[in-house]
C-alpha positions as CSV (number, residue, x, y, z in Angstrom):
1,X,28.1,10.8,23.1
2,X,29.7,13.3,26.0
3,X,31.8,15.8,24.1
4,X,35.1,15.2,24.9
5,X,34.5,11.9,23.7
6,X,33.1,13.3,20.5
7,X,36.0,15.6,20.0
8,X,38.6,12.6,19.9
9,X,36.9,10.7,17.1
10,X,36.6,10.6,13.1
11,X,34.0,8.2,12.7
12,X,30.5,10.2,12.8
13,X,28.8,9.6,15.6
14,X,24.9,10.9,16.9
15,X,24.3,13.4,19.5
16,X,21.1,15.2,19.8
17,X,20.3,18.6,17.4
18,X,20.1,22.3,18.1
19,X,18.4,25.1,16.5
20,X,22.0,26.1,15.0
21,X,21.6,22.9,13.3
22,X,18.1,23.7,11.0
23,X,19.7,24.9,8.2
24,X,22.7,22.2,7.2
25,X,19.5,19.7,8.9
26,X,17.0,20.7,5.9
27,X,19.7,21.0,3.4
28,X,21.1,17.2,4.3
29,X,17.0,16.5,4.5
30,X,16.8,18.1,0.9
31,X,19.4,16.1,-0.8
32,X,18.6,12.8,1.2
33,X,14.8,13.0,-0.6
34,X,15.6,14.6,-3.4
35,X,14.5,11.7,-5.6
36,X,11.7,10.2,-3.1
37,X,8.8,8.9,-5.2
38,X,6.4,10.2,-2.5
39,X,7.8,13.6,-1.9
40,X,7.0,13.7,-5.6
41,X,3.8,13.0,-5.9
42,X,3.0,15.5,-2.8
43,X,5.0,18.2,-4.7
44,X,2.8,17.3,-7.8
45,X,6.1,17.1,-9.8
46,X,6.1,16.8,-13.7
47,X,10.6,16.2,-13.7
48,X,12.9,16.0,-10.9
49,X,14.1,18.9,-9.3
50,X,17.4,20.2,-9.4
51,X,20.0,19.5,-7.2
52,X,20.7,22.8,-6.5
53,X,17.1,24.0,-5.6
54,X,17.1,26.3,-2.8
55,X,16.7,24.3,0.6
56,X,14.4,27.0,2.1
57,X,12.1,26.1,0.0
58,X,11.7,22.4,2.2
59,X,11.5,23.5,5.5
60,X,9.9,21.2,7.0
61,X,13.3,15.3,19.6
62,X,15.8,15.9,16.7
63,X,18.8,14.2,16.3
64,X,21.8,14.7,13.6
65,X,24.4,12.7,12.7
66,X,27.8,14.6,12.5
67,X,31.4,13.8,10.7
68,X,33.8,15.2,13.1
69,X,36.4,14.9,9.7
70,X,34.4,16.8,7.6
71,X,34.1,19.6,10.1
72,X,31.1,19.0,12.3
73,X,29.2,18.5,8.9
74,X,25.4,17.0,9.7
75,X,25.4,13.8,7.2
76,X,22.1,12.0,8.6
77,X,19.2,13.1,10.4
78,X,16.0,12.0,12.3
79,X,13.0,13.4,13.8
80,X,10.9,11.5,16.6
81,X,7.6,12.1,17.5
82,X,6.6,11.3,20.8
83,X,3.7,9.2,21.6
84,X,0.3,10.8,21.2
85,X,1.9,14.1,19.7
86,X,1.7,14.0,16.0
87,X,1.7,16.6,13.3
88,X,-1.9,18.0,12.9
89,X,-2.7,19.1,9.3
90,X,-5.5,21.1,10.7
91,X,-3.4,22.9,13.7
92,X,-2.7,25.3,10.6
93,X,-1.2,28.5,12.8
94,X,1.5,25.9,13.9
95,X,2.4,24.6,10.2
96,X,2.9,28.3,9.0
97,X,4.9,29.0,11.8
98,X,7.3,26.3,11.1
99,X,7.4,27.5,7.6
100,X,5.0,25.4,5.6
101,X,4.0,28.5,3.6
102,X,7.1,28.4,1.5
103,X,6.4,24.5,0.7
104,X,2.5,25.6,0.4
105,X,4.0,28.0,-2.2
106,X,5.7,25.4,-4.6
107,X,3.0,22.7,-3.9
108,X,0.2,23.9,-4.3
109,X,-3.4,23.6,-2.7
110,X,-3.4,20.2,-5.1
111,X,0.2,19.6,-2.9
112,X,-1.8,20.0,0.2
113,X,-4.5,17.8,-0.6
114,X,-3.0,14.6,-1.6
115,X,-0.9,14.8,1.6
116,X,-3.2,15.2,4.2
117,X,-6.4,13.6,2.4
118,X,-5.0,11.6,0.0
119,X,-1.9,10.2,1.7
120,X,-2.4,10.9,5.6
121,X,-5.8,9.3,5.9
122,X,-5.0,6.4,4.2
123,X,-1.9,5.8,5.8
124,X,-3.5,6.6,9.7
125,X,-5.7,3.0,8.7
126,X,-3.0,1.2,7.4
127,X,-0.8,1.5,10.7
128,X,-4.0,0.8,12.5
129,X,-3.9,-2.5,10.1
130,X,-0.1,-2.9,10.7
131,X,-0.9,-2.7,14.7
132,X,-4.1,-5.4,14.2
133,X,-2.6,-8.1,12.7
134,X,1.0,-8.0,15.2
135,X,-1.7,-8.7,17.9
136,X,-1.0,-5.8,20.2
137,X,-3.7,-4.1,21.9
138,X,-2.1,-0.7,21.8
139,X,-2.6,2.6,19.0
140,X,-0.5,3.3,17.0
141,X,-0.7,6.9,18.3
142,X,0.5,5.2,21.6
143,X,4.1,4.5,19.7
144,X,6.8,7.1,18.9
145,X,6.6,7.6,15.0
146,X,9.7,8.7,13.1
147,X,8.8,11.1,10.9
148,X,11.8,11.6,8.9
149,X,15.0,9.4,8.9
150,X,18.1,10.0,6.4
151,X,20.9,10.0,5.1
152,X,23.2,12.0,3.2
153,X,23.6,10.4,-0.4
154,X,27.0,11.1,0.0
155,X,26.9,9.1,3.0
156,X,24.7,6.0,2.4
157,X,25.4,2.7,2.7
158,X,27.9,3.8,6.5
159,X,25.2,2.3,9.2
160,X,24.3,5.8,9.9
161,X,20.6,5.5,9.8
162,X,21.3,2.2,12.2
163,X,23.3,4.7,14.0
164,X,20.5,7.1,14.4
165,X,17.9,4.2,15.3
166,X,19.7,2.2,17.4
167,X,20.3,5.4,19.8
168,X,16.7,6.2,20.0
169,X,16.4,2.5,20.6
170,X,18.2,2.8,23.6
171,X,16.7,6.1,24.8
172,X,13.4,4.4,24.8
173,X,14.2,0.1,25.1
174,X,10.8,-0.4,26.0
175,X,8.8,1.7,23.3
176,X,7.0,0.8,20.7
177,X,8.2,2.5,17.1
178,X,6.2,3.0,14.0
179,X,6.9,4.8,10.5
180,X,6.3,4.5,7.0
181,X,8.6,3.0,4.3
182,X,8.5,5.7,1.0
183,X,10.3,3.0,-1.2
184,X,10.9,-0.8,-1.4
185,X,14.5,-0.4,-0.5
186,X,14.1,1.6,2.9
187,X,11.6,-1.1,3.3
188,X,14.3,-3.3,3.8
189,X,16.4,-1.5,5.6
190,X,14.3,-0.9,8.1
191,X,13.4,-4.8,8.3
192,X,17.2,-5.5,9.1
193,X,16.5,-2.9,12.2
194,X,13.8,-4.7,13.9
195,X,10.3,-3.2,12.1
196,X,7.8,-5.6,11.0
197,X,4.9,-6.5,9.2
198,X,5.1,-4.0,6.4
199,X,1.2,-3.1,4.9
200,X,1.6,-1.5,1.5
201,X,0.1,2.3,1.3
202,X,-0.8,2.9,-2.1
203,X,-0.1,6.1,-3.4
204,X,-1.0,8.1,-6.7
205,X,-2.5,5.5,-8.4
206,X,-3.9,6.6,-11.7
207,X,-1.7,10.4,-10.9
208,X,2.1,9.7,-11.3
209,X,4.9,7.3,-12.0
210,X,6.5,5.0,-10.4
211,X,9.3,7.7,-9.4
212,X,6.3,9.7,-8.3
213,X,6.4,11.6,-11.2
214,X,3.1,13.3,-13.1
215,X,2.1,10.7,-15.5
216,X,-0.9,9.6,-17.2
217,X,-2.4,6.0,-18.6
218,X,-0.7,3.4,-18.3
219,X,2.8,4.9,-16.8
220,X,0.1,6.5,-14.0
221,X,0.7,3.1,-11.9
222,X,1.4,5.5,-8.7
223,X,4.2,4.4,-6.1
224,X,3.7,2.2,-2.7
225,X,4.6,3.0,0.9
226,X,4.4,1.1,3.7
227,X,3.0,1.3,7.4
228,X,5.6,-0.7,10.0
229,X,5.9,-0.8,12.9
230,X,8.6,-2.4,16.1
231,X,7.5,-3.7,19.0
232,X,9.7,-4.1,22.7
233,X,11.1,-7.9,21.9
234,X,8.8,-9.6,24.6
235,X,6.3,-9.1,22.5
Protein backbone atom coordinates (compact mmCIF):
# COMPACT_ATOMS: atom_id res chain seq x y z
CA UNK A 1 0.00 0.00 0.00
CA UNK A 2 1.61 3.62 -1.13
CA UNK A 3 1.96 5.56 2.11
CA UNK A 4 -0.28 8.23 1.94
CA UNK A 5 -2.77 5.70 1.39
CA UNK A 6 -1.62 3.90 4.47
CA UNK A 7 -1.61 7.00 6.59
CA UNK A 8 -5.46 7.63 5.98
CA UNK A 9 -6.63 4.22 7.17
CA UNK A 10 -7.41 2.17 10.54
CA UNK A 11 -7.85 -1.14 9.34
CA UNK A 12 -4.21 -2.83 9.26
CA UNK A 13 -3.07 -3.21 6.19
CA UNK A 14 0.50 -5.14 4.66
CA UNK A 15 3.39 -3.35 3.40
CA UNK A 16 6.77 -4.90 3.15
CA UNK A 17 9.30 -4.98 6.47
CA UNK A 18 12.43 -3.14 7.43
CA UNK A 19 15.30 -3.91 9.59
CA UNK A 20 13.66 -1.30 12.25
CA UNK A 21 10.94 -3.80 12.23
CA UNK A 22 13.09 -7.11 13.72
CA UNK A 23 12.51 -6.55 17.08
CA UNK A 24 8.36 -5.89 17.52
CA UNK A 25 8.64 -8.76 14.23
CA UNK A 26 10.27 -11.58 16.65
CA UNK A 27 8.34 -10.37 19.60
CA UNK A 28 4.78 -10.69 17.50
CA UNK A 29 6.69 -14.08 16.08
CA UNK A 30 7.24 -15.07 19.83
CA UNK A 31 3.72 -14.67 21.11
CA UNK A 32 2.07 -15.99 17.74
CA UNK A 33 4.09 -19.60 18.57
CA UNK A 34 4.18 -19.42 21.87
CA UNK A 35 2.05 -22.58 22.20
CA UNK A 36 3.14 -24.35 18.82
CA UNK A 37 3.30 -28.14 19.42
CA UNK A 38 6.34 -28.20 17.04
CA UNK A 39 8.30 -25.32 18.35
CA UNK A 40 7.96 -27.48 21.43
CA UNK A 41 9.22 -30.39 20.58
CA UNK A 42 12.34 -28.57 18.81
CA UNK A 43 12.93 -26.59 22.09
CA UNK A 44 12.79 -30.02 23.87
CA UNK A 45 10.21 -28.42 26.30
CA UNK A 46 9.11 -30.23 29.59
CA UNK A 47 6.02 -27.02 30.36
CA UNK A 48 5.09 -24.13 28.37
CA UNK A 49 7.06 -21.16 28.50
CA UNK A 50 6.17 -18.06 29.94
CA UNK A 51 4.55 -15.41 28.24
CA UNK A 52 6.91 -13.07 29.29
CA UNK A 53 10.09 -14.91 28.14
CA UNK A 54 12.58 -12.68 26.73
CA UNK A 55 12.01 -12.48 22.77
CA UNK A 56 15.79 -12.35 22.07
CA UNK A 57 15.97 -15.42 23.03
CA UNK A 58 13.84 -16.50 19.36
CA UNK A 59 15.54 -14.68 16.95
CA UNK A 60 14.98 -16.37 14.28
CA UNK A 61 11.31 -11.04 1.52
CA UNK A 62 9.65 -10.08 4.92
CA UNK A 63 6.47 -8.66 5.21
CA UNK A 64 4.49 -7.19 8.44
CA UNK A 65 1.23 -6.57 9.01
CA UNK A 66 0.68 -3.08 10.82
CA UNK A 67 -2.42 -1.41 12.86
CA UNK A 68 -2.22 2.10 11.90
CA UNK A 69 -4.67 2.54 15.37
CA UNK A 70 -2.55 0.95 17.50
CA UNK A 71 0.41 3.06 16.47
CA UNK A 72 2.15 1.39 13.61
CA UNK A 73 2.08 -1.75 15.98
CA UNK A 74 3.31 -5.04 13.72
CA UNK A 75 0.27 -7.63 14.54
CA UNK A 76 1.10 -10.40 11.81
CA UNK A 77 4.09 -11.37 9.98
CA UNK A 78 5.54 -13.54 7.09
CA UNK A 79 8.76 -14.61 5.74
CA UNK A 80 9.08 -15.84 2.02
CA UNK A 81 11.71 -17.79 0.68
CA UNK A 82 12.39 -17.48 -2.76
CA UNK A 83 12.61 -20.43 -5.05
CA UNK A 84 15.73 -22.44 -4.78
CA UNK A 85 17.05 -20.39 -1.74
CA UNK A 86 16.31 -22.13 1.40
CA UNK A 87 17.67 -22.19 4.92
CA UNK A 88 20.81 -24.47 5.02
CA UNK A 89 21.27 -26.14 8.41
CA UNK A 90 24.76 -26.79 7.44
CA UNK A 91 25.61 -23.09 6.09
CA UNK A 92 26.37 -22.73 10.00
CA UNK A 93 28.55 -19.19 9.81
CA UNK A 94 25.17 -17.82 8.34
CA UNK A 95 22.78 -19.22 11.22
CA UNK A 96 25.07 -17.74 13.97
CA UNK A 97 25.08 -14.62 12.29
CA UNK A 98 21.42 -14.35 12.31
CA UNK A 99 21.60 -15.17 15.87
CA UNK A 100 20.77 -18.88 16.20
CA UNK A 101 23.34 -19.10 19.04
CA UNK A 102 21.06 -17.66 21.49
CA UNK A 103 18.24 -20.26 20.38
CA UNK A 104 21.27 -22.96 20.17
CA UNK A 105 21.67 -21.79 23.91
CA UNK A 106 18.13 -22.75 25.23
CA UNK A 107 17.68 -25.77 22.86
CA UNK A 108 20.22 -27.54 23.05
CA UNK A 109 22.48 -29.80 20.69
CA UNK A 110 19.22 -32.44 21.35
CA UNK A 111 17.23 -28.92 19.99
CA UNK A 112 19.35 -28.97 16.96
CA UNK A 113 19.07 -32.41 16.15
CA UNK A 114 15.41 -33.16 15.98
CA UNK A 115 15.10 -30.00 13.75
CA UNK A 116 17.36 -30.53 11.15
CA UNK A 117 17.53 -34.50 11.30
CA UNK A 118 14.66 -35.36 12.78
CA UNK A 119 12.15 -32.91 11.48
CA UNK A 120 13.91 -31.24 8.27
CA UNK A 121 14.63 -34.52 6.51
CA UNK A 122 11.54 -35.91 6.86
CA UNK A 123 9.64 -33.05 5.96
CA UNK A 124 12.07 -32.29 2.54
CA UNK A 125 10.31 -36.10 1.34
CA UNK A 126 7.09 -35.32 2.40
CA UNK A 127 6.80 -32.09 0.16
CA UNK A 128 8.52 -34.16 -2.51
CA UNK A 129 5.33 -36.56 -1.83
CA UNK A 130 2.97 -33.58 -1.65
CA UNK A 131 4.41 -32.38 -5.18
CA UNK A 132 4.14 -36.25 -6.66
CA UNK A 133 0.81 -36.95 -6.19
CA UNK A 134 -0.62 -33.12 -7.50
CA UNK A 135 0.98 -34.40 -10.77
CA UNK A 136 3.40 -31.51 -11.37
CA UNK A 137 6.68 -32.14 -12.72
CA UNK A 138 8.39 -29.31 -10.80
CA UNK A 139 10.59 -29.44 -7.15
CA UNK A 140 9.47 -28.33 -4.54
CA UNK A 141 12.69 -26.24 -4.20
CA UNK A 142 11.38 -24.65 -7.50
CA UNK A 143 8.31 -23.04 -5.28
CA UNK A 144 8.56 -20.10 -2.88
CA UNK A 145 8.21 -21.73 0.64
CA UNK A 146 6.82 -19.53 3.53
CA UNK A 147 8.71 -20.19 6.29
CA UNK A 148 6.89 -18.43 8.92
CA UNK A 149 3.31 -16.94 8.75
CA UNK A 150 1.38 -15.38 11.86
CA UNK A 151 -0.56 -13.73 13.67
CA UNK A 152 -0.75 -11.92 16.75
CA UNK A 153 -3.07 -13.80 19.28
CA UNK A 154 -4.42 -10.70 20.02
CA UNK A 155 -5.29 -10.40 16.54
CA UNK A 156 -6.45 -13.77 15.18
CA UNK A 157 -9.40 -14.57 13.66
CA UNK A 158 -9.10 -10.55 11.41
CA UNK A 159 -8.11 -12.18 7.80
CA UNK A 160 -4.67 -10.94 8.45
CA UNK A 161 -2.78 -14.01 7.54
CA UNK A 162 -5.24 -13.91 4.27
CA UNK A 163 -4.00 -10.48 4.18
CA UNK A 164 -0.40 -11.38 4.19
CA UNK A 165 -0.94 -14.30 1.57
CA UNK A 166 -3.14 -12.91 -0.72
CA UNK A 167 -0.38 -9.97 -1.28
CA UNK A 168 2.33 -12.35 -1.91
CA UNK A 169 -0.18 -13.99 -4.09
CA UNK A 170 -0.42 -11.14 -6.18
CA UNK A 171 3.34 -10.27 -6.14
CA UNK A 172 3.97 -13.67 -7.69
CA UNK A 173 0.28 -14.86 -9.59
CA UNK A 174 1.99 -17.34 -11.41
CA UNK A 175 4.19 -19.07 -8.59
CA UNK A 176 3.94 -22.00 -7.13
CA UNK A 177 3.75 -21.85 -2.97
CA UNK A 178 4.62 -24.58 -0.51
CA UNK A 179 4.86 -24.67 3.48
CA UNK A 180 4.08 -26.80 6.28
CA UNK A 181 1.02 -26.79 8.51
CA UNK A 182 2.42 -27.10 12.53
CA UNK A 183 -1.28 -27.91 13.65
CA UNK A 184 -4.63 -29.25 12.36
CA UNK A 185 -6.21 -25.92 12.62
CA UNK A 186 -3.58 -23.79 10.40
CA UNK A 187 -4.16 -26.78 8.36
CA UNK A 188 -7.39 -25.52 7.61
CA UNK A 189 -6.75 -22.26 7.23
CA UNK A 190 -4.52 -22.61 4.84
CA UNK A 191 -6.96 -24.90 2.78
CA UNK A 192 -9.56 -21.97 2.64
CA UNK A 193 -6.35 -19.97 0.90
CA UNK A 194 -5.87 -22.20 -1.95
CA UNK A 195 -3.05 -24.96 -0.51
CA UNK A 196 -3.66 -28.49 -1.23
CA UNK A 197 -3.13 -31.95 -0.73
CA UNK A 198 -1.88 -31.90 2.89
CA UNK A 199 0.66 -35.16 3.65
CA UNK A 200 0.95 -35.59 7.41
CA UNK A 201 4.68 -35.04 8.82
CA UNK A 202 4.97 -36.93 11.87
CA UNK A 203 6.73 -35.49 14.56
CA UNK A 204 8.01 -36.72 18.05
CA UNK A 205 6.57 -39.81 18.12
CA UNK A 206 7.41 -41.85 21.16
CA UNK A 207 9.28 -38.08 22.55
CA UNK A 208 6.46 -35.61 23.47
CA UNK A 209 2.81 -34.85 23.76
CA UNK A 210 0.39 -33.94 21.71
CA UNK A 211 1.15 -30.09 22.66
CA UNK A 212 4.68 -31.04 21.83
CA UNK A 213 5.43 -31.35 25.25
CA UNK A 214 8.26 -33.90 26.83
CA UNK A 215 6.23 -36.92 27.63
CA UNK A 216 6.79 -40.51 27.87
CA UNK A 217 4.51 -43.89 27.26
CA UNK A 218 1.54 -43.66 26.24
CA UNK A 219 1.05 -39.57 26.39
CA UNK A 220 4.46 -39.76 23.99
CA UNK A 221 2.01 -39.90 20.84
CA UNK A 222 4.15 -36.98 19.29
CA UNK A 223 2.28 -34.15 17.21
CA UNK A 224 1.70 -34.06 13.15
CA UNK A 225 2.56 -31.40 10.57
CA UNK A 226 1.85 -31.23 7.25
CA UNK A 227 3.64 -30.66 3.73
CA UNK A 228 1.19 -28.40 1.28
CA UNK A 229 1.59 -26.94 -1.23
CA UNK A 230 -0.51 -24.25 -4.10
CA UNK A 231 -0.20 -24.46 -7.43
CA UNK A 232 -0.98 -21.34 -10.33
CA UNK A 233 -4.90 -22.32 -10.90
CA UNK A 234 -4.32 -23.68 -14.62
CA UNK A 235 -2.88 -26.30 -13.10
Amino acid sequence: MPLDQSMNTTTPYVRPATLDDLDEFVKAANRAFLHDPVFNYFANLKQFVDPEVDAEEYRGHVTVVVDPANNGRIVGGALWMPPRKRMAAWKLHLLFKSGFGKVLKQWGLGGLSKMVIGYQSVSEKKMKKCFEEKGVQESPKEAWYVQLIFTDPDYQGRGLMSKLMRDAFAKAPEATFCLEASTAKSRDLYAHLGFENPIPIPVGVGLCNSSGLRATGKDAAGVEAYAMGRWPSKR
